[in-house]
Backbone as XML, in Angstrom:
<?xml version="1.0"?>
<chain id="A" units="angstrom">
  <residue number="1" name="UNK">
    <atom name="N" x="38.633" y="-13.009" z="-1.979"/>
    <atom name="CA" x="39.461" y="-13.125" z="-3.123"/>
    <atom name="C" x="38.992" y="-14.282" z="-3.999"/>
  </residue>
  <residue number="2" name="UNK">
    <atom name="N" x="39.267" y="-15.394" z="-3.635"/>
    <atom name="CA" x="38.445" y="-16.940" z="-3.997"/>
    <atom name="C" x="37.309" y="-17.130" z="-4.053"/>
  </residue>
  <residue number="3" name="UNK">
    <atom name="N" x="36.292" y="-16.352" z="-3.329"/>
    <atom name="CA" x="34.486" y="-16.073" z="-2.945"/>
    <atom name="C" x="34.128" y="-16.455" z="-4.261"/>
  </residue>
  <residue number="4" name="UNK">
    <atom name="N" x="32.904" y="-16.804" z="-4.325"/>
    <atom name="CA" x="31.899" y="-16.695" z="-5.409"/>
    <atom name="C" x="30.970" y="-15.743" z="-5.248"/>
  </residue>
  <residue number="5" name="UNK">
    <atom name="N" x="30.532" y="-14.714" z="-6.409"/>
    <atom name="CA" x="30.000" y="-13.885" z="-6.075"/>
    <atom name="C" x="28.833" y="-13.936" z="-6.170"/>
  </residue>
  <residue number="6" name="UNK">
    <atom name="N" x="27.837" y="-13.216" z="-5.277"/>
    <atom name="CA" x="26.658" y="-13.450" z="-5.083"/>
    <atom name="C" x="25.895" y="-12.802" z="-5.987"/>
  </residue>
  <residue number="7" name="UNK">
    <atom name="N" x="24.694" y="-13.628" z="-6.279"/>
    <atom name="CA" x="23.610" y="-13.607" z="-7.144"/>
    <atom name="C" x="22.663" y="-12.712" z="-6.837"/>
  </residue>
  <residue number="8" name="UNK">
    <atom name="N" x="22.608" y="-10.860" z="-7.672"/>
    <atom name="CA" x="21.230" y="-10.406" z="-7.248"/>
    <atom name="C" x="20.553" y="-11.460" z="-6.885"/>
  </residue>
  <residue number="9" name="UNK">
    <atom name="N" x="19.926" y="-10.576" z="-5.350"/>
    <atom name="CA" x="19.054" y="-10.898" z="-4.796"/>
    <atom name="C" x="17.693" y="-10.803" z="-5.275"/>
  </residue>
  <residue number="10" name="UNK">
    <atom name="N" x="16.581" y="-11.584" z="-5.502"/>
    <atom name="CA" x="15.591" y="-12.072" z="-6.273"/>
    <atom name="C" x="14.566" y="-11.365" z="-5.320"/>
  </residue>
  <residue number="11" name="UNK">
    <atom name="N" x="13.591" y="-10.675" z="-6.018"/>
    <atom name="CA" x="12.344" y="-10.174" z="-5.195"/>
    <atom name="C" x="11.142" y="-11.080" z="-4.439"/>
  </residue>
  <residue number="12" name="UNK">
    <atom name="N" x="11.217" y="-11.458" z="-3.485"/>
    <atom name="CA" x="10.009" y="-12.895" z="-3.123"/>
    <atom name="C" x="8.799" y="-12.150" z="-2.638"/>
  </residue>
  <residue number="13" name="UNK">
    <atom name="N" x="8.141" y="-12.934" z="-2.757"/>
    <atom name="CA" x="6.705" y="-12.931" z="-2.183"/>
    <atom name="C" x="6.048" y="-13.425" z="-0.653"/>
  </residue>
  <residue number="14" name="UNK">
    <atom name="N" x="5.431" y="-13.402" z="-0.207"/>
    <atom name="CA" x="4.936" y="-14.414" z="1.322"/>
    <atom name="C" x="3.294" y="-13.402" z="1.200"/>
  </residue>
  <residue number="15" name="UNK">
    <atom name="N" x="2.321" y="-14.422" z="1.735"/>
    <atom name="CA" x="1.131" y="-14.497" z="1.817"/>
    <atom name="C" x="0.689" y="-13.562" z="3.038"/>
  </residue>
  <residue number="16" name="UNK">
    <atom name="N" x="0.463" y="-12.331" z="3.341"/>
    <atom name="CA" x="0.647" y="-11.208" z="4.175"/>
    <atom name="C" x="-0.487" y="-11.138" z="4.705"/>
  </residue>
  <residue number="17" name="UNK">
    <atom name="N" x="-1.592" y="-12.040" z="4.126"/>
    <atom name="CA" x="-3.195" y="-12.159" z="4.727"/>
    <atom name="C" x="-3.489" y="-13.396" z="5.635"/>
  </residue>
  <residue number="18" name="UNK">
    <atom name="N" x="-1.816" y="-14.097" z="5.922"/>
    <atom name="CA" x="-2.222" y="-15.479" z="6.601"/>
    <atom name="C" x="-0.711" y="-16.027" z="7.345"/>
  </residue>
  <residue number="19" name="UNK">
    <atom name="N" x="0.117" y="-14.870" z="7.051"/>
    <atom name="CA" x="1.908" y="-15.161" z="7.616"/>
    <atom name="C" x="1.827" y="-13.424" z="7.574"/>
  </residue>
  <residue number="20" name="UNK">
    <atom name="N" x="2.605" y="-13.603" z="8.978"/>
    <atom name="CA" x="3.476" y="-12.372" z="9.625"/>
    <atom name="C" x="5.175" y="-12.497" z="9.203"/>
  </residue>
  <residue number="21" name="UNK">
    <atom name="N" x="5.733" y="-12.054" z="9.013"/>
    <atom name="CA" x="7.355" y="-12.120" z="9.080"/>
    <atom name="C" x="7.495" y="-11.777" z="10.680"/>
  </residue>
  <residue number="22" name="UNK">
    <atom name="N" x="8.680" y="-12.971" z="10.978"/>
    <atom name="CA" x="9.041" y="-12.685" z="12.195"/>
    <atom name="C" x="10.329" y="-13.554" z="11.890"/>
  </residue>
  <residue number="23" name="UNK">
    <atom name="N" x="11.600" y="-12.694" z="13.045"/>
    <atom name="CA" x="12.760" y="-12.638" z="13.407"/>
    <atom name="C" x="12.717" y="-13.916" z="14.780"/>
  </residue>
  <residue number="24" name="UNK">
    <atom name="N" x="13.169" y="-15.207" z="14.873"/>
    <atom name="CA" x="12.728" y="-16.001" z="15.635"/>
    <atom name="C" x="14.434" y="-15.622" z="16.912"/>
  </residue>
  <residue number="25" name="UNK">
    <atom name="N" x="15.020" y="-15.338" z="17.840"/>
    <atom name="CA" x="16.330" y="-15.530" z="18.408"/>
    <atom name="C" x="16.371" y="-16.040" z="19.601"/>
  </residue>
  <residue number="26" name="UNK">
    <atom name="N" x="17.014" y="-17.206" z="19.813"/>
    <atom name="CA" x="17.508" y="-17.924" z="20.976"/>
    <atom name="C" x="17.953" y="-16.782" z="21.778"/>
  </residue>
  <residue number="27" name="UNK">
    <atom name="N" x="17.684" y="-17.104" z="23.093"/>
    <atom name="CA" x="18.267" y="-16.382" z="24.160"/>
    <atom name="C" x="19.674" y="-17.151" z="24.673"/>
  </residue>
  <residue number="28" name="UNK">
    <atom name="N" x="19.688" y="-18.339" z="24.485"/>
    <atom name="CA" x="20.544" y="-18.641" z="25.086"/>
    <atom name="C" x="21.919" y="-19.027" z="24.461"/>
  </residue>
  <residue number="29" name="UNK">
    <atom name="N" x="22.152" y="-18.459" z="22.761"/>
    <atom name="CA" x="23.212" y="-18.826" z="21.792"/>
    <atom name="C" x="23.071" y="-17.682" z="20.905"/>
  </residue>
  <residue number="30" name="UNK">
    <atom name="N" x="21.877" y="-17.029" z="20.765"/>
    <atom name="CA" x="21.887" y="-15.944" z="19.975"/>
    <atom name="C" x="21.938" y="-15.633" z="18.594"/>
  </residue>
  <residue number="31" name="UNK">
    <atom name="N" x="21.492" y="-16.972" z="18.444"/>
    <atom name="CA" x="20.846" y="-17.518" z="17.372"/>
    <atom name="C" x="19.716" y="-16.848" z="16.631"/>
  </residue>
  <residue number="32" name="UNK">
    <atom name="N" x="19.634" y="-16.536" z="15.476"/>
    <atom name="CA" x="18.464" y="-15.894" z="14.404"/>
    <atom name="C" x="18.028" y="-16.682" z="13.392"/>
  </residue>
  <residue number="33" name="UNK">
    <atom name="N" x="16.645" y="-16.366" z="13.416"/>
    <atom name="CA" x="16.334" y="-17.034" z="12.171"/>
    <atom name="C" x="15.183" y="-15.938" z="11.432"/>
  </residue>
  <residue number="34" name="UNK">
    <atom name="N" x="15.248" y="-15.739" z="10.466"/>
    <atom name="CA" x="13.777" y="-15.264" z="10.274"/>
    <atom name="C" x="13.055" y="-16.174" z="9.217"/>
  </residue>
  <residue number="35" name="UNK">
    <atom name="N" x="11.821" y="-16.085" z="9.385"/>
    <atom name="CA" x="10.437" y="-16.633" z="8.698"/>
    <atom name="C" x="9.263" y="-16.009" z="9.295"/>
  </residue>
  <residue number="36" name="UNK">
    <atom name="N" x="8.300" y="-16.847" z="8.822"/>
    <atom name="CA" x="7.007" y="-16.177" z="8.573"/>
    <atom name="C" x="6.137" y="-17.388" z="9.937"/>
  </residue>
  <residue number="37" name="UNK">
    <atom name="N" x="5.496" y="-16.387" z="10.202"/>
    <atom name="CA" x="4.432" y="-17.098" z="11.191"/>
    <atom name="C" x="2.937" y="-17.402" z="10.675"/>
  </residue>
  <residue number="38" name="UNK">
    <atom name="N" x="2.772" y="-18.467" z="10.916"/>
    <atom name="CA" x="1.337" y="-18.730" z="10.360"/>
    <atom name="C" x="0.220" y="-18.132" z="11.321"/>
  </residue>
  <residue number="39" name="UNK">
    <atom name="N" x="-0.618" y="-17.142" z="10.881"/>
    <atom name="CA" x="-1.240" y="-16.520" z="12.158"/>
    <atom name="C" x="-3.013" y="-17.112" z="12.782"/>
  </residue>
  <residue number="40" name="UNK">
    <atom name="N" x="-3.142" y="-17.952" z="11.693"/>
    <atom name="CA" x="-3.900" y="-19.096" z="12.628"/>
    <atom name="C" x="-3.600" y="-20.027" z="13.234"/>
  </residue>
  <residue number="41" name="UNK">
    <atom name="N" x="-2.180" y="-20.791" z="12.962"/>
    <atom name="CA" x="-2.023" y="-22.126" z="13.782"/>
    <atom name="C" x="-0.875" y="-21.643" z="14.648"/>
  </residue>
  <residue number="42" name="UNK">
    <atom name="N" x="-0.266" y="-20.820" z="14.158"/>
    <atom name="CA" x="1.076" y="-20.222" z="15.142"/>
    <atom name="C" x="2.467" y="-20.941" z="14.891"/>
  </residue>
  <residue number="43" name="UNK">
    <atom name="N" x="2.237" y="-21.497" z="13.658"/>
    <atom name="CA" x="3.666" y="-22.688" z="13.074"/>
    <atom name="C" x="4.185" y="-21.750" z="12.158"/>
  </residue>
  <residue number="44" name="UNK">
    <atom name="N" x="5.685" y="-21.544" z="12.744"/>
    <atom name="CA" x="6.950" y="-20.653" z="12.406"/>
    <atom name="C" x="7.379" y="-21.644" z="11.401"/>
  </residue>
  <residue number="45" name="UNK">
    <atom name="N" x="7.195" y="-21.000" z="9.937"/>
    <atom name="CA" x="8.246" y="-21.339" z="8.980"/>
    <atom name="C" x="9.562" y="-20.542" z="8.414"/>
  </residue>
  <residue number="46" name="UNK">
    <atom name="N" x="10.673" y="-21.121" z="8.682"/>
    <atom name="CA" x="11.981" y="-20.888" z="8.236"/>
    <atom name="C" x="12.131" y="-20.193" z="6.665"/>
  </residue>
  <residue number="47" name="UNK">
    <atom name="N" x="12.847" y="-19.439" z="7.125"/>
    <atom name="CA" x="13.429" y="-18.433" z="5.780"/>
    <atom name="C" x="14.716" y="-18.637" z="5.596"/>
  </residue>
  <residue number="48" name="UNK">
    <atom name="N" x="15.312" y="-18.119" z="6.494"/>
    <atom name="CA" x="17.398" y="-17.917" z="6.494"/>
    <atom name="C" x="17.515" y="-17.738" z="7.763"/>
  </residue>
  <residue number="49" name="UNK">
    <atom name="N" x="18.942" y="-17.980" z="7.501"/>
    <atom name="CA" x="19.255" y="-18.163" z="9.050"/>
    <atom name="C" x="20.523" y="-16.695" z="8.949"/>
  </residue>
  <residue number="50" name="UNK">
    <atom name="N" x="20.210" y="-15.866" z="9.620"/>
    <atom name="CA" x="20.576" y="-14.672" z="9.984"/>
    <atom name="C" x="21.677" y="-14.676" z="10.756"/>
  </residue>
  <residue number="51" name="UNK">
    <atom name="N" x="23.164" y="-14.423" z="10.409"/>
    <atom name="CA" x="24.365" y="-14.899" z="10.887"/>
    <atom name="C" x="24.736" y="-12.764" z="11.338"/>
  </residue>
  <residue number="52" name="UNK">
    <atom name="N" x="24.206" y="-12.044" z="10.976"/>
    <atom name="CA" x="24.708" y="-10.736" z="11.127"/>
    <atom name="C" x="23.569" y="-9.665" z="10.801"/>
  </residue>
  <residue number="53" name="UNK">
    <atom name="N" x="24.224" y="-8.512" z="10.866"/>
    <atom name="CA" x="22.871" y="-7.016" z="10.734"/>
    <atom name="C" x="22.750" y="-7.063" z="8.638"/>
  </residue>
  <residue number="54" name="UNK">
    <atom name="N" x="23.932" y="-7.235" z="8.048"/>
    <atom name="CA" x="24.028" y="-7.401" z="6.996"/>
    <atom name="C" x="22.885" y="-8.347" z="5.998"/>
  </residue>
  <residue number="55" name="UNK">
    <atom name="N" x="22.614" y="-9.556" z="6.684"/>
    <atom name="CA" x="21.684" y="-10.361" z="6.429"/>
    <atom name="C" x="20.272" y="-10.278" z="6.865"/>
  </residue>
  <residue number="56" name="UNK">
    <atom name="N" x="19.925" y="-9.623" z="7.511"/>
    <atom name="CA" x="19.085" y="-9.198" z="8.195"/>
    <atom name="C" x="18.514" y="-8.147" z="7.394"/>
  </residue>
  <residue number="57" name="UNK">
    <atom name="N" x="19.274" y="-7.072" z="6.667"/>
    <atom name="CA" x="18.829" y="-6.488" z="5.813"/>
    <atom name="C" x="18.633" y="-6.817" z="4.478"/>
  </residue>
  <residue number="58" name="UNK">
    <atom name="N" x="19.689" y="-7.664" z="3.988"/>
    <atom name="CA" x="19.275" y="-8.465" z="2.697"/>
    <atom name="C" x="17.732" y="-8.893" z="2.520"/>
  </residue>
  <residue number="59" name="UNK">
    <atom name="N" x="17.058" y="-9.962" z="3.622"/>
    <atom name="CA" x="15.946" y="-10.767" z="3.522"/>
    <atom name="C" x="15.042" y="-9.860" z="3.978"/>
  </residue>
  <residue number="60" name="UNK">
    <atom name="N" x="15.499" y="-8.552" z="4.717"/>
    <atom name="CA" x="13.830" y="-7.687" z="4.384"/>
    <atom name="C" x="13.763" y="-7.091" z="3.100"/>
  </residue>
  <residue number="61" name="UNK">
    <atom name="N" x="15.075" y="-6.623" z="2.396"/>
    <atom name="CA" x="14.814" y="-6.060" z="1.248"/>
    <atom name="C" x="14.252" y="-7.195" z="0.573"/>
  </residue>
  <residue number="62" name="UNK">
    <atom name="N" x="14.550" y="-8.580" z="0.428"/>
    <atom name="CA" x="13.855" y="-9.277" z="-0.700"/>
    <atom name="C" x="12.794" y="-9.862" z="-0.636"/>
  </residue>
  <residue number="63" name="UNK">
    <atom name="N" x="12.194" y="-9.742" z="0.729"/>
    <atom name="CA" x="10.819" y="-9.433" z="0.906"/>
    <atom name="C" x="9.881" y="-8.031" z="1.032"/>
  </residue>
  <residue number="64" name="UNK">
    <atom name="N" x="10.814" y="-7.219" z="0.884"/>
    <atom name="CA" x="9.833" y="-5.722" z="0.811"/>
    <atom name="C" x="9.539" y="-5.269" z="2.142"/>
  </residue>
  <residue number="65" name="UNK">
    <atom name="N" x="10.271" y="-5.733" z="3.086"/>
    <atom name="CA" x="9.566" y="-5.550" z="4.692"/>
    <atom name="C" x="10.226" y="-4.334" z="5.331"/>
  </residue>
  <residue number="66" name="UNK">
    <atom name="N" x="9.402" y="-3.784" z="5.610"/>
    <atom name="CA" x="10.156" y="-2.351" z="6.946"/>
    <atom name="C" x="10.190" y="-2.781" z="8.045"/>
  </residue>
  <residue number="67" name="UNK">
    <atom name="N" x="9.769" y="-3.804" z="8.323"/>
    <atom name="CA" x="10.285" y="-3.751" z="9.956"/>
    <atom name="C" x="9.838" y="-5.469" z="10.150"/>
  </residue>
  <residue number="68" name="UNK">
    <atom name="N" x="10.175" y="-5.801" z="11.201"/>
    <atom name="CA" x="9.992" y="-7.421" z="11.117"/>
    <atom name="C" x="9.899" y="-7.167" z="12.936"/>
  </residue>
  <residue number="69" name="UNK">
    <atom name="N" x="9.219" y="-8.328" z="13.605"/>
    <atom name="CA" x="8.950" y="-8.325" z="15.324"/>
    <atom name="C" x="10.090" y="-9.185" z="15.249"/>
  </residue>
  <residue number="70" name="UNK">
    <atom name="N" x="10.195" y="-9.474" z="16.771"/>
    <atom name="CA" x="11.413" y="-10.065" z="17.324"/>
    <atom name="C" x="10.768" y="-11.335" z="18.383"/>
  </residue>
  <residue number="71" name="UNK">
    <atom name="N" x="10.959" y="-12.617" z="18.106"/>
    <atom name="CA" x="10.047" y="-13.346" z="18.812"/>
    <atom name="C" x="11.510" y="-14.002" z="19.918"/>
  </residue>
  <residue number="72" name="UNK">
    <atom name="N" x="11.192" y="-14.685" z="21.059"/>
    <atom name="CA" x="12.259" y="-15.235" z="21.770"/>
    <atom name="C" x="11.960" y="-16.315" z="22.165"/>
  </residue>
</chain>
């Protein structure tokens, strides 16, 4: 009722020749995050922090992604 309403979501970019998208989740709180993996050094950078399935679909649509891995 009070909410502020949210701002189309903006189309982003990520470097697809040097970062993977990956879904990062604690096993032990169940915790999500997704970002991008650097696939030479293996250093996970942060995107959003994924509170539901809802959000989860937001940040692949605004990265263009069909499918994202699941790291633990």
């Amino acid at each position: 009722m009070f909410g502020r309403k949210k701002a189309k979501a903006e189309k982003r970019t990520f470097d697809a020749e040097h970062y993977r998208p990956v879904l990062r989740c604690s096993i032990c709180n169940g915790e999500q995050v997704a970002g991008f993996k650097n696939l030479e050094t293996g250093k996970f950078e942060e995107a959003a922090l994924i509170r539901g399935e809802r959000e989860l679909v937001e940040f692949m649509e605004q990265y263009g992604l069909e499918r994202i891995d699941k790291e633990y």
